[in-house]
N, C-alpha and C positions, 0 to 999 in steps of 0.2 A: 815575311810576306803573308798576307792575309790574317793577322793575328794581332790587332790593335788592341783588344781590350773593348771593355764596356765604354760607350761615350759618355761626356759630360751632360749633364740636362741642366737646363736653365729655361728657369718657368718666370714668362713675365705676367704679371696678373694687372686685369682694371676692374675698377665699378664703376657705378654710376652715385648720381650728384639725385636732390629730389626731380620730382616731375607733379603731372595734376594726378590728386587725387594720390598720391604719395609723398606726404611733408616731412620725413627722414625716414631716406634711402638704406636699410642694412649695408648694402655693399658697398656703402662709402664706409661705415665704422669698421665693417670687416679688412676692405684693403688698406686704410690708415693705420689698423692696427698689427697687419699682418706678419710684418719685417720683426718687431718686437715677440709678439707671441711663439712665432716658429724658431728665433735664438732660444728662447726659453726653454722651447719641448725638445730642439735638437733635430737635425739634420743626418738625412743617409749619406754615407761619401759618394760625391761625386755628384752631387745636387745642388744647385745655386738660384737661391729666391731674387730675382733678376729686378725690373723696375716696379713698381707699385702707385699706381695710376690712377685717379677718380676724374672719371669726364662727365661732361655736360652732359646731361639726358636729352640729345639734339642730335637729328640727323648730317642732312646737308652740311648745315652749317658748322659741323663739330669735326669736320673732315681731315683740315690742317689739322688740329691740335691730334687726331685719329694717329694721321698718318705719320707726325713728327715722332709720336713714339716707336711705331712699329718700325722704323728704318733708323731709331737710333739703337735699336734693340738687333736690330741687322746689321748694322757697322760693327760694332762691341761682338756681333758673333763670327766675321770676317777674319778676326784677326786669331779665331782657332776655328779651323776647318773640323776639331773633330767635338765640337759642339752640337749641341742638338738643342734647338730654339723652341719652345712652347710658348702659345698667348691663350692665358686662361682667361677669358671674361666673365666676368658673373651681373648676374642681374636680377632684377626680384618680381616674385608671379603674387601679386598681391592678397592671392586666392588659392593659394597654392598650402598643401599640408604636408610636403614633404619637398626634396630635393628633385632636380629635374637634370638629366644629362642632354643637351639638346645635341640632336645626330647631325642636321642640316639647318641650314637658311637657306629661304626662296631672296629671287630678284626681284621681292615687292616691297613696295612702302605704301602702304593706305594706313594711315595713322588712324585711330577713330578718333583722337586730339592732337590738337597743336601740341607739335614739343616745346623745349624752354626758351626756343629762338621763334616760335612764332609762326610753325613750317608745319604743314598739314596737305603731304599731298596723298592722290589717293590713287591706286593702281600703277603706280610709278615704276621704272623700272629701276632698279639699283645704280643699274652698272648695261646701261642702255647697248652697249656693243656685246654683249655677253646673249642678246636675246632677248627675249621675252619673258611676261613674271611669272611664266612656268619654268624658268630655269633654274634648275636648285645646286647647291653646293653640299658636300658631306664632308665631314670632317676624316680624316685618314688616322687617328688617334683609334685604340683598343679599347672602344668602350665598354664593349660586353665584359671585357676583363676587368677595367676598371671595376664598373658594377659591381660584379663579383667581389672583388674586396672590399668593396663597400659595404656590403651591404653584409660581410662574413663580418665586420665591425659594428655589427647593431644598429644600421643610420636607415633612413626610412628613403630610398632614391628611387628613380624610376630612370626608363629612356626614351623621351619626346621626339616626335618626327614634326613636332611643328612650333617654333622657336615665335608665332606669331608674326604681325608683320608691322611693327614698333621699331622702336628706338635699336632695342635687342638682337631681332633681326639684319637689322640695317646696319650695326657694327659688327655681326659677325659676318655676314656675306662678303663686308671690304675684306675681314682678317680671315677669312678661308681663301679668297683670293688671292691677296696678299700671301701668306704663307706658302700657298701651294707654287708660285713662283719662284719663291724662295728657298723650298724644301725646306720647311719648318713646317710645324704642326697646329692645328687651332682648336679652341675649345669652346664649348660658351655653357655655361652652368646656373641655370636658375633655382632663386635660393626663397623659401618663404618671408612673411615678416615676422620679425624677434617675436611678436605678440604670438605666433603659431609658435615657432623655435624660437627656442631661449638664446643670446648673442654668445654667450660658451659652448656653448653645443652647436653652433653653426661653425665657430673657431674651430674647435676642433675638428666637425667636418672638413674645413678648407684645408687644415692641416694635413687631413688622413686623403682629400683628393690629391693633394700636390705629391704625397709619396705615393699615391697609387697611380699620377700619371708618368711621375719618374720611373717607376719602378718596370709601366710597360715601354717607354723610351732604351733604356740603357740597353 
């Protein structure tokens, strides 16, 4: 009694697909490549690189395909209770010169562009029963610890309290929602472009976050 042991983690990751004014997305090469690159470097016990995802760079409209993952990611973690469920989303700050931990998402969508469906709304509320677009979400994840290793491995990161109010925002607000219903965890992580960081050196960032969210998990 009272003595299970460390839980299992299981980190599902997505990116994004292009958008305007970004004609390939990092974080689609990053999560396509991801499942292959982390067999290679090796895995902590008790760590499991979960689904690997790349969505439409679309709000509203990207919703189903959002939420098809996130609740099949929730069935597959039903059937061990002593799982512990992470959704790491990554996304990219076009202008960005380092890595970015984001803490929250607001309940806004004012796109300053149409996304890739066509959808440009502006002062919107997310998730309209939740309130108003002062209503913010925070992720229950160890960032500040995170950090810390991070950054004890030479990577250049920071920690945002403002995720924007894009595409970015607008899928992590569902998945902090979502997860917190769920008791799972959520993350969202913005990553420069390859032309600022090199695509190996962001690899291996991704790698060194996923053992550094496991590691505050277990």
């Amino acid at each position: 009694m009272g003595s299970e042991g460390p839980r299992d983690v299981v980190i599902h990751v997505t990116g994004f697909k292009k958008f305007q004014g970004v004609a390939k997305n990092p974080t689609e090469t990053i999560v396509n490549n991801l499942k292959d690159f982390v067999e290679k470097r090796g895995w902590p016990a008790g760590v499991t690189l979960g689904s690997c995802t790349v969505l439409e760079t679309a709000g509203d409209g990207a919703l189903p395909s959002l939420y098809k993952i996130l609740e099949s990611g929730t069935a597959a973690a039903n059937n061990d209770k002593r799982e512990q469920v992470v959704w790491l989303h990554l996304g990219v700050n076009s202008g960005a010169l380092r890595f970015a931990i984001e803490r929250l998402a607001a309940n806004e969508a004012t796109f300053l562009c149409p996304d890739e469906l066509g959808w440009q709304p502006q002062q919107h509320p997310i998730v309209p029963v939740d309130g108003g677009i002062s209503c913010t979400r925070e992720t229950c994840c160890s960032i500040e610890t995170i950090l810390k290793i991070l950054k004890e491995k030479g990577y250049e990161v920071t920690i945002s309290d403002d995720a924007g109010r894009f595409v970015c925002n607008y899928v992590y607000y569902h998945s902090l929602r979502f997860a917190e219903q769920q008791g799972h965890k959520s993350l969202f992580v913005h990553v420069p472009l390859f032309s600022r960081i090199d695509e190996e050196t962001q690899m291996q960032f991704i790698a060194s976050l996923l053992e550094a969210i496991a590691l505050t998990c277990q």
